[in-house]
C-alpha positions as CSV (number, residue, x, y, z in Angstrom):
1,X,-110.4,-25.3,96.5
2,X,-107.3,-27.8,96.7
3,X,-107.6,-30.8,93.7
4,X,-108.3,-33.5,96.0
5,X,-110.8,-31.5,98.3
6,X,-112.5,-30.4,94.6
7,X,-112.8,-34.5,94.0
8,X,-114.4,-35.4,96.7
9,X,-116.8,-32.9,96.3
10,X,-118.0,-33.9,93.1
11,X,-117.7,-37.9,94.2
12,X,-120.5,-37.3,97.1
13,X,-123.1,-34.7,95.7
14,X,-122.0,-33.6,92.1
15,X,-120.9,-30.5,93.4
16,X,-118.5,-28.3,91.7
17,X,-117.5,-26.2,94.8
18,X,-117.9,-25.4,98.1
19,X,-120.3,-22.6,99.4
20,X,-119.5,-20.9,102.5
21,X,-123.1,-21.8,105.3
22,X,-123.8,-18.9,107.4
23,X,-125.5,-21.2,110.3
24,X,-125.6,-24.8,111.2
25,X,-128.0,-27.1,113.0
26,X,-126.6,-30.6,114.3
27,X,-128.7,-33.7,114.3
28,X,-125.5,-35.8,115.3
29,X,-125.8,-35.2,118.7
30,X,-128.5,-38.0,119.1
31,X,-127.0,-41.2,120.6
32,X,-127.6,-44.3,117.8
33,X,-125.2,-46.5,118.6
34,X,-121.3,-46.0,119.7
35,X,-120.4,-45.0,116.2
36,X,-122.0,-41.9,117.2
37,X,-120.4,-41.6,120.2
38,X,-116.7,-42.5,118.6
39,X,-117.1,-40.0,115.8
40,X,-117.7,-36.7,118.7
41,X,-114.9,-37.9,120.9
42,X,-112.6,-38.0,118.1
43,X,-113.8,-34.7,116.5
44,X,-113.1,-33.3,120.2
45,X,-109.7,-35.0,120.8
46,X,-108.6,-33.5,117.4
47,X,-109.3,-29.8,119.2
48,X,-112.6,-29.3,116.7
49,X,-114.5,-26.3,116.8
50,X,-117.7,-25.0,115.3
51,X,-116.5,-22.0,112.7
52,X,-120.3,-20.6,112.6
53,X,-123.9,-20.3,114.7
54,X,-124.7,-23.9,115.4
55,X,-127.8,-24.9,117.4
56,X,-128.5,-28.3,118.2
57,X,-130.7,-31.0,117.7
58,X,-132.5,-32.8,120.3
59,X,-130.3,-36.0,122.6
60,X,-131.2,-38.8,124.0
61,X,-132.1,-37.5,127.6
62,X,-134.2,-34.4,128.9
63,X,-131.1,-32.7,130.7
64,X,-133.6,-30.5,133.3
65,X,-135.3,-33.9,134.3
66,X,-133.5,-36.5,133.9
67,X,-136.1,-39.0,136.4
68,X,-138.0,-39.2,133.2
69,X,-135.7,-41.4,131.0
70,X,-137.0,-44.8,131.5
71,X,-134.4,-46.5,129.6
72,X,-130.9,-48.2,129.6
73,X,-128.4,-46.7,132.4
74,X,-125.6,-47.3,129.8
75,X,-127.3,-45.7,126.9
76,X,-128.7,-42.9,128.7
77,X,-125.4,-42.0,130.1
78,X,-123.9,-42.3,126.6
79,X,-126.3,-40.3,125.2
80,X,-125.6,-37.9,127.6
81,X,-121.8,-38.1,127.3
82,X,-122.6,-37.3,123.6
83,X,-124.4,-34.3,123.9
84,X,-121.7,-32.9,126.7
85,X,-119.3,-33.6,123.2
86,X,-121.1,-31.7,121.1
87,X,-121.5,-28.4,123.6
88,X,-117.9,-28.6,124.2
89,X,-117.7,-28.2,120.0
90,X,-118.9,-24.6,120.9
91,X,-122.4,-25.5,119.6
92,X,-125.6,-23.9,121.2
93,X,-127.2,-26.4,123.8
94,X,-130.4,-25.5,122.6
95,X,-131.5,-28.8,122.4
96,X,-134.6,-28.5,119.7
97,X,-135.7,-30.2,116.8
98,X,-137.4,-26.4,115.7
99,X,-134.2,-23.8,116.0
100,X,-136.5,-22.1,113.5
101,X,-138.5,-21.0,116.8
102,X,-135.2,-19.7,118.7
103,X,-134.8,-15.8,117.6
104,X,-132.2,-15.6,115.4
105,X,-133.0,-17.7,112.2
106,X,-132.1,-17.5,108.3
107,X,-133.2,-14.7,105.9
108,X,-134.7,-15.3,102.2
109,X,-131.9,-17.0,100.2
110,X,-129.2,-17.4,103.4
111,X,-127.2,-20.6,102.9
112,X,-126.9,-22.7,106.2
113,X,-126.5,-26.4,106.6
114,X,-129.3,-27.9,108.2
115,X,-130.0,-31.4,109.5
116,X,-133.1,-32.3,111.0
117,X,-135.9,-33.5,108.6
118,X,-138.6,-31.2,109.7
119,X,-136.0,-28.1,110.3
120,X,-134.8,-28.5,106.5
121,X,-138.3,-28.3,105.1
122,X,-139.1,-25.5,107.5
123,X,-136.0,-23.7,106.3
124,X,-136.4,-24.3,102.6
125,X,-140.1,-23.5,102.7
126,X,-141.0,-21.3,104.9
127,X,-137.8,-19.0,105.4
128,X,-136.8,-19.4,102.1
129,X,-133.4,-20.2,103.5
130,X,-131.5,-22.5,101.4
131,X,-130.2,-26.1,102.7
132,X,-129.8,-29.6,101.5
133,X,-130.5,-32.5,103.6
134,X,-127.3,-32.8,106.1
135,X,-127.5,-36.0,108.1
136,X,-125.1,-36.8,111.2
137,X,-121.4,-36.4,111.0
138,X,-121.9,-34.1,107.6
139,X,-123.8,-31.7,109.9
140,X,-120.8,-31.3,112.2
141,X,-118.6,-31.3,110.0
142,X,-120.3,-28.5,107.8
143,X,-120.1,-26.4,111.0
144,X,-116.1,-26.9,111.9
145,X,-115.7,-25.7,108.2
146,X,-118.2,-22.9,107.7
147,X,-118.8,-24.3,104.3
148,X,-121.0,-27.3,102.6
149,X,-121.2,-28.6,98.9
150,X,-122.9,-26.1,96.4
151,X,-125.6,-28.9,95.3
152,X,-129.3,-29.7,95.9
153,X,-131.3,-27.4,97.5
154,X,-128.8,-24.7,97.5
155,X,-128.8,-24.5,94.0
156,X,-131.9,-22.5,92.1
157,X,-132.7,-25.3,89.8
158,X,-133.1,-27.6,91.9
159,X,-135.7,-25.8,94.1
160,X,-138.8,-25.1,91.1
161,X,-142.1,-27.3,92.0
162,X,-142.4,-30.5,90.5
163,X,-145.8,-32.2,91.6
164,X,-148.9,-29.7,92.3
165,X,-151.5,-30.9,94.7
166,X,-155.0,-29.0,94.3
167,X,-157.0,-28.3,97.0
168,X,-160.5,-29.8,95.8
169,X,-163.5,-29.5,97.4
170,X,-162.2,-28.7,101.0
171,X,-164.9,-27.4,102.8
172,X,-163.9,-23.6,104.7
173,X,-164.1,-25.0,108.0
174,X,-161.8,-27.5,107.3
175,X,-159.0,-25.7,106.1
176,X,-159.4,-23.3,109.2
177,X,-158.5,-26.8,111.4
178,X,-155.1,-27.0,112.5
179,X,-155.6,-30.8,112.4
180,X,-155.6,-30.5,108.7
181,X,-152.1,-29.6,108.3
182,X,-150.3,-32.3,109.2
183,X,-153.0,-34.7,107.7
184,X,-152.4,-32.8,104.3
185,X,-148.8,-33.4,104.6
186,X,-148.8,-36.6,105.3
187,X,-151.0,-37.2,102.2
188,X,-148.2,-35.1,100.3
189,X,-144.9,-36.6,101.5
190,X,-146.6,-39.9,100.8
191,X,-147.4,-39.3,97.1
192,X,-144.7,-36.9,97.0
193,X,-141.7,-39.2,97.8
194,X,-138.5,-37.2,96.9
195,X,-140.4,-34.6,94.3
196,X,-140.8,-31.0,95.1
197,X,-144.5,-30.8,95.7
198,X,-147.0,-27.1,95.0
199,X,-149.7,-27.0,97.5
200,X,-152.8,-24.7,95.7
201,X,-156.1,-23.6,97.7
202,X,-154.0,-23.3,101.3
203,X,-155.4,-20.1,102.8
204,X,-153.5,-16.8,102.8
205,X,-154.1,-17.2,106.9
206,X,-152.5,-20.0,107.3
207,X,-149.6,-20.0,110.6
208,X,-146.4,-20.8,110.8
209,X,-147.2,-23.5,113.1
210,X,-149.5,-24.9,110.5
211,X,-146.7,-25.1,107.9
212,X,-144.4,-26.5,110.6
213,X,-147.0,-29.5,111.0
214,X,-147.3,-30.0,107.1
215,X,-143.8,-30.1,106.4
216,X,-142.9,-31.8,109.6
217,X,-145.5,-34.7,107.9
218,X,-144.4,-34.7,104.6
219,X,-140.7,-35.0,105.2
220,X,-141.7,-38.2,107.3
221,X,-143.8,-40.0,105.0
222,X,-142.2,-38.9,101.8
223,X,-138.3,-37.4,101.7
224,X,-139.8,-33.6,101.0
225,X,-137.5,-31.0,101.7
226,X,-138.8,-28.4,100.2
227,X,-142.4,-27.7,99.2
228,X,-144.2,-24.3,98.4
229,X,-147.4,-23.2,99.5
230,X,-149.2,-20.6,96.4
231,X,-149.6,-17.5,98.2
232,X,-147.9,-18.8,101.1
233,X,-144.3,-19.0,101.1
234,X,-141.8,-16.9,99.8
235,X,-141.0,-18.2,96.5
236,X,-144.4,-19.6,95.1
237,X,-146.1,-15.9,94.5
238,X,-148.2,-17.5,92.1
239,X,-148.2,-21.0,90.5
240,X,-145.6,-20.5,87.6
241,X,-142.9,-19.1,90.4
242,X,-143.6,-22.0,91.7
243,X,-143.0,-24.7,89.2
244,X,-140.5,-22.0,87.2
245,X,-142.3,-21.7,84.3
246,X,-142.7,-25.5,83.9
247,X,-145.8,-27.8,83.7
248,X,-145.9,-29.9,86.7
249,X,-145.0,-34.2,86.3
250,X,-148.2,-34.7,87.9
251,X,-151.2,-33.3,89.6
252,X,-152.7,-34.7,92.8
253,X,-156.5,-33.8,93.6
254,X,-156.8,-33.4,97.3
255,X,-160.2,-34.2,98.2
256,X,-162.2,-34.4,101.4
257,X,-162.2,-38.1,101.3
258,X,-158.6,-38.5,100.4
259,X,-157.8,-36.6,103.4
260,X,-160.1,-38.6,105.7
261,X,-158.2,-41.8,104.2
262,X,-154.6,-40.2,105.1
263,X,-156.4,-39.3,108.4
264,X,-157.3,-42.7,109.1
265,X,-153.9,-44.1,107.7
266,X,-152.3,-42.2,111.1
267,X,-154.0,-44.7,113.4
268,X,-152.5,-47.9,113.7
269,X,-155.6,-49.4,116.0
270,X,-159.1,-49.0,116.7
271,X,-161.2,-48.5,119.5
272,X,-161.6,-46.3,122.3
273,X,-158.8,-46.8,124.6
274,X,-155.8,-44.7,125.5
275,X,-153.0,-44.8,127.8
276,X,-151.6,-41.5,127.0
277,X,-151.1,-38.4,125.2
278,X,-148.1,-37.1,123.6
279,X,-147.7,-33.7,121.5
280,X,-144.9,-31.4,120.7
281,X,-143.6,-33.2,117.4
282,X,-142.1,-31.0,116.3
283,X,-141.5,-28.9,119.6
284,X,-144.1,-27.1,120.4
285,X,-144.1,-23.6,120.0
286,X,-145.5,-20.4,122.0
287,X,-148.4,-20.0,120.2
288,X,-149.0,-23.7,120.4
289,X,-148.8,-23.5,124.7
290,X,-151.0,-20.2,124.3
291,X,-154.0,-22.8,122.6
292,X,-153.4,-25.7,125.0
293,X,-153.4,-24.4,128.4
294,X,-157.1,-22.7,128.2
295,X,-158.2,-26.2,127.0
296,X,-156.3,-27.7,130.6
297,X,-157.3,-25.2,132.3
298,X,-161.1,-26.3,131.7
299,X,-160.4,-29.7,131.5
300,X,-159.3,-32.2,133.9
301,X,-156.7,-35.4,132.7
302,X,-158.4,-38.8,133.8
303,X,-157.0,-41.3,136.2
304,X,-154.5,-43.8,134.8
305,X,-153.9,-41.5,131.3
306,X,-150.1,-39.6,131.0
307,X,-150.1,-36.2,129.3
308,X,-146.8,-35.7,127.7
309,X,-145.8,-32.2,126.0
310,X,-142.4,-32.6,124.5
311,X,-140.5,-28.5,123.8
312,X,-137.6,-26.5,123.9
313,X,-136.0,-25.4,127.1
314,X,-136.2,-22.0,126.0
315,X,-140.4,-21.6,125.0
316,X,-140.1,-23.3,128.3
317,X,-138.7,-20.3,129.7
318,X,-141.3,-18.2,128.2
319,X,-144.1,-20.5,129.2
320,X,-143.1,-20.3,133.3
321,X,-142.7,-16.3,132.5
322,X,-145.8,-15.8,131.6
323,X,-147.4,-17.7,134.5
324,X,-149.0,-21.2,132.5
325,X,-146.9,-23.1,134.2
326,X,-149.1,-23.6,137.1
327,X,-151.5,-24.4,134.9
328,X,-149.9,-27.6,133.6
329,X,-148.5,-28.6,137.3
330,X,-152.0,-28.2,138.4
331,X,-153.1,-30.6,135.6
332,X,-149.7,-33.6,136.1
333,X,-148.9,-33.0,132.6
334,X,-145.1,-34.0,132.0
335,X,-143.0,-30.9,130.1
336,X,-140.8,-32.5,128.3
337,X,-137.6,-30.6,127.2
338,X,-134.1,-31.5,125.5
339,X,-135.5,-34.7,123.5
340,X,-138.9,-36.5,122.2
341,X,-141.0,-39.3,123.3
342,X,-140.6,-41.4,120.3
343,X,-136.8,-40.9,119.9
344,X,-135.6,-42.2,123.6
345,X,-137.3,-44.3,127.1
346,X,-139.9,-41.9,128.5
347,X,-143.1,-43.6,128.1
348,X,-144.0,-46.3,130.5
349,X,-144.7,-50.2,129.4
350,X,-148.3,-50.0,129.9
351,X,-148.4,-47.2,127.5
352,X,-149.5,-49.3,124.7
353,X,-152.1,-46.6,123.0
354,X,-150.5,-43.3,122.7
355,X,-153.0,-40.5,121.2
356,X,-150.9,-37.2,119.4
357,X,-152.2,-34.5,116.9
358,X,-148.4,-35.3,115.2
359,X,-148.7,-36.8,111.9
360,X,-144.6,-37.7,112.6
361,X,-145.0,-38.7,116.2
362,X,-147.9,-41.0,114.4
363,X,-145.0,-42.2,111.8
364,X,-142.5,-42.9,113.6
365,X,-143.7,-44.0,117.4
366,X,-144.9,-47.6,116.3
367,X,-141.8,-48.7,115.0
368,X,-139.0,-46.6,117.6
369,X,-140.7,-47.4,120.7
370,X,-143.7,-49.6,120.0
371,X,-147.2,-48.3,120.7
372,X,-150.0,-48.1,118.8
373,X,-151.2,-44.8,117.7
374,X,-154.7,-43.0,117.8
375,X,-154.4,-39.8,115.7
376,X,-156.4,-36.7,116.6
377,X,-156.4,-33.1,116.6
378,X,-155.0,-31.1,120.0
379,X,-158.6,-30.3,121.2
380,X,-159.7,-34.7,120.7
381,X,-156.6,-35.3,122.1
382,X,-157.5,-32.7,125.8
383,X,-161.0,-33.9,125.6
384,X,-160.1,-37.7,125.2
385,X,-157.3,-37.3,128.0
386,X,-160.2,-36.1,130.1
387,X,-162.9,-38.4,129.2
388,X,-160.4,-41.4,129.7
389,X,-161.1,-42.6,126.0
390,X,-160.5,-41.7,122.5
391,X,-163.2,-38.9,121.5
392,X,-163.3,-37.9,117.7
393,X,-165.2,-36.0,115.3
394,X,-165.7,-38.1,112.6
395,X,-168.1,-35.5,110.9
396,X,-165.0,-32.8,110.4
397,X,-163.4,-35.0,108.1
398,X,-166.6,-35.8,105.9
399,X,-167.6,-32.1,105.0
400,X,-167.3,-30.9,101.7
């Protein structure tokens, strides 16, 4: 490493060298303003090229149908201008906030550079893949060179446990709920902040798509980008792997009615009305399709409520191969692909009550495109579509 290259290292993260990344995933490629859009055209103009694998994130526009961007002209055709720049880069169009979902994805211990919130805790926790937080124009840049700074998470003592929350009381059929997940993780992330949290009492059972939902949470309310699971993921075997041999700073009991607090903390307003539904935050996966279209299949979406499913073009793919397609047709629900309903203009004006199961959709939507927010698990969320108004089970959330 050159002197001055060796400086500026150290000046940004503290680190003492470079690491070569074997993959990259750009969040850059998001319109926010023409900074974003003047940084890509002179990356291209300069002849810049990716050096590695790199998948992107999701734009500003669903490329496959456009008629649902509701927004600015002049943004959306700057966000899509930006996302033509990136491609041309040699990066993947792939379009998805979950590249953990496309086939080829990082081993145990692989270094990559990672942007994306939920796709760094993913990596770190669940792959045991090893990735600091990259945010735009660090991501890219990472990818021309093949190589990031050897600091953070890609470093082993920075990745042992450092807050445990015990699983107290949680009744069996609770922890069997998918809707727990990204309740529990939003109840981490929030008491979590930037700590490493250790999650005891999680079931051996528990899915990828469950962990997805929990670290997807917990990097929203809290800045977690890393947690393990005991038994779980790949480098909490046991609770000392976890913490490395060190007591935990502090320890978080998890009980029934904390979780029905964080539940209720999701929802920004009460009542029973709802304008639409939105889910697929992150994207939603295969398995995730293979649990909703039985429950659209027996159900029918009420007049005057919008049924919004936001994924990747590619579990697209697999969803019209295996036939469900028809199934969501059949039912008006909108496929969303290439972007998400609470980062750009697809909901309408008189969407003002937006239901999801996603504890970040929930986060985030109030603020970046002003709705209120009803949280409920993906089964409330089918029947309350159907019924035309927000249908919970309070009980779940009260067992112990």
């Amino acid at each position: 490493m050159a002197a001055a290259e060796k400086r500026h290292a150290w000046r940004c993260t503290g680190a003492e060298h470079l690491i070569d990344v074997a993959s990259a995933h750009v969040d850059g490629c998001l319109y926010h303003g023409q900074a974003s859009l003047d940084f890509a055209e002179r990356l291209v103009a300069g002849g810049a090229r990716v050096a590695i694998p790199t998948t992107l994130n999701v734009g500003s526009v669903d490329l496959l149908h456009p008629d649902l961007y509701r927004g600015d002209a002049q943004i959306g055709a700057r966000g899509r201008r930006l996302m033509e720049l990136y491609a041309s880069m040699g990066c993947r169009p792939t379009w998805t906030c979950a590249p953990y979902q496309l086939p080829e994805r990082p081993s145990l211990g692989q270094h990559v550079a990672w942007a994306e919130s939920n796709a760094v805790v993913f990596a770190n926790s669940v792959l045991g893949a090893r990735t600091d937080r990259y945010g735009d124009f660090i991501d890219i840049c990472a990818a021309i060179t093949g190589r990031a700074p050897a600091a953070g998470f890609h470093l082993d003592r920075n990745r042992a446990g450092q807050i445990l929350f015990r699983l107290d009381g949680v009744s069996k059929s609770l922890l069997a709920e998918d809707v727990l997940f990204p309740v529990l993780g939003h109840l981490v992330g929030s008491e979590a902040g930037t700590l490493v949290p250790v999650i005891e009492g999680l079931p051996g059972s528990v899915t990828e798509d469950q962990l997805k939902a929990l670290g997807a949470a917990a990097a929203s309310s809290g800045a977690v980008a890393l947690f393990h699971a005991v038994g779980v993921t790949p480098e909490a075997r046991s609770l000392e792997a976890a913490f490395g041999g060190v007591e935990p700073r502090r320890v978080v009991e998890v009980t029934p009615s904390r979780l029905a607090e964080a539940r209720d903390s999701l929802s920004t307003v009460a009542g029973d009305r709802i304008d639409a539904v939105s889910v697929g935050t992150p994207h939603f996966s295969v398995a995730e399709f293979a649990r909703l279209t039985p429950l659209l299949e027996r159900a029918a979406i009420a007049p005057g409520v919008d049924f919004f499913v936001s994924t990747s073009r590619q579990v697209l793919a697999e969803v019209e191969s295996r036939g469900w397609l028809r199934v969501y047709q059949r039912a008006g629900v909108k496929l969303v692909v290439d972007t998400c309903t609470y980062v750009t203009s697809i909901l309408k004006p008189s969407h003002r009550v937006v239901m999801t199961n996603s504890a970040k959709w929930a986060y985030y939507a109030p603020a970046n495109v002003g709705v209120d927010v009803v949280f409920g698990s993906l089964e409330e969320c089918v029947r309350s579509a159907a019924e035309g108004r927000v249908r919970r089970d309070e009980t779940l959330w009260r067992r112990g």
